[in-house]
N, C-alpha and C positions, 0 to 999 in steps of 0.2 A: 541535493537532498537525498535524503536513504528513508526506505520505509521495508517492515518488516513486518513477516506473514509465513503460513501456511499455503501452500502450492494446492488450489483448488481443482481446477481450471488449465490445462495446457494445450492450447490450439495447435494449428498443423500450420505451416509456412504457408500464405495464399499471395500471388501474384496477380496485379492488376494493373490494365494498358498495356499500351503496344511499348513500354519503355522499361517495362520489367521490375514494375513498383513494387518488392515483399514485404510481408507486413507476418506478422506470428505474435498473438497475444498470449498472456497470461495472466490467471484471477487468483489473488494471494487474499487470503483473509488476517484480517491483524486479531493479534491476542492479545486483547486487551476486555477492559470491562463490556465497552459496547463496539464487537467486535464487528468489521469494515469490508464490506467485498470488493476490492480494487482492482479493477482492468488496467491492466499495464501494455504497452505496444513494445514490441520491439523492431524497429526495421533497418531494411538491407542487410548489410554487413551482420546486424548484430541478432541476426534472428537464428543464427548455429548457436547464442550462447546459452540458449535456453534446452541446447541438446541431449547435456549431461545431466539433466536433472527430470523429477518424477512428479506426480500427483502427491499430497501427502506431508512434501517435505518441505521443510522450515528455512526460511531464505530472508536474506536482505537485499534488497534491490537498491539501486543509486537511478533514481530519474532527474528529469529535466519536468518540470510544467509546461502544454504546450497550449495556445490561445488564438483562435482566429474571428474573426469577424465575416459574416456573409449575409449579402442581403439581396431577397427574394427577389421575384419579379412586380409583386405589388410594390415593392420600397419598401417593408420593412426589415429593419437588421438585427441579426439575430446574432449571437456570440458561441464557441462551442469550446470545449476544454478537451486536452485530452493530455496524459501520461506517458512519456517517452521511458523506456530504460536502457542503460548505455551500459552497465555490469551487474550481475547475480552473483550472489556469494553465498555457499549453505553455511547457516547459522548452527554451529555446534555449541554452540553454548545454552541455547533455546530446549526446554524442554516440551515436546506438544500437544501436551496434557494439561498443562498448567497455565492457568491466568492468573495473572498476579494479583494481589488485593490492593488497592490503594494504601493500603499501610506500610507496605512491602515497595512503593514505587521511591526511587532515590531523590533523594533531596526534600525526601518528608520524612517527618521523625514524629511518632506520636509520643507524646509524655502522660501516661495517668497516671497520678497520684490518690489511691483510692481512699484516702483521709481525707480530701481536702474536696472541698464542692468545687463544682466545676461553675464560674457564672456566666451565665448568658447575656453576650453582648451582641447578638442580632437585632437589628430596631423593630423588628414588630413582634 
């Protein structure tokens, strides 16, 4: 999956345990109508790839979905999600001003004809 954003958010590499766990997040926001604050992780290996890039700027990420189960000491289990990213790309194509209008999103085409009535086929 790829998800695309605005570079809010760039954390600093943190390490944790005695086995040398890195972890470096990043919060991209999406540009869209109802725009997304997304935590993304990147770890080990892949926390240099967030090296080359800034607060600001316009990116597409490629994550994995990540999903665990734990459950307390009372017995109940609880579920938790979390966002891997395994490559960052700057989106040049993106401009970072601009949210598209749903008229403007592909694979919609509006047709109006402003002769002709429009009927309402909503049931209520």
């Amino acid at each position: 999956m790829e998800v695309s954003g605005k570079i809010k958010v760039l954390g600093d590499v943190k390490t944790y345990g005695d086995n040398g766990f890195r972890k470096r997040e990043v919060v991209i926001t999406t540009q869209e109508q109802y725009p997304q604050h997304l935590l993304i992780e990147f770890v080990q290996d892949r926390c240099e790839l967030l090296d080359s890039f800034n607060v600001g700027e316009i990116v597409t990420i490629s994550i994995n979905l990540r999903g665990r189960e734990w459950q307390n000491p009372e017995g109940e289990v609880k579920y938790f999600n979390s966002i891997h990213g395994w490559r960052i790309e700057k989106d040049t194509s993106a401009d970072s001003d601009v949210i598209p209008s749903p008229d403007d999103a592909p694979g919609f085409e509006v047709k109006a004809d402003e002769d002709k009535e429009v009927e309402d086929d909503l049931p209520f």
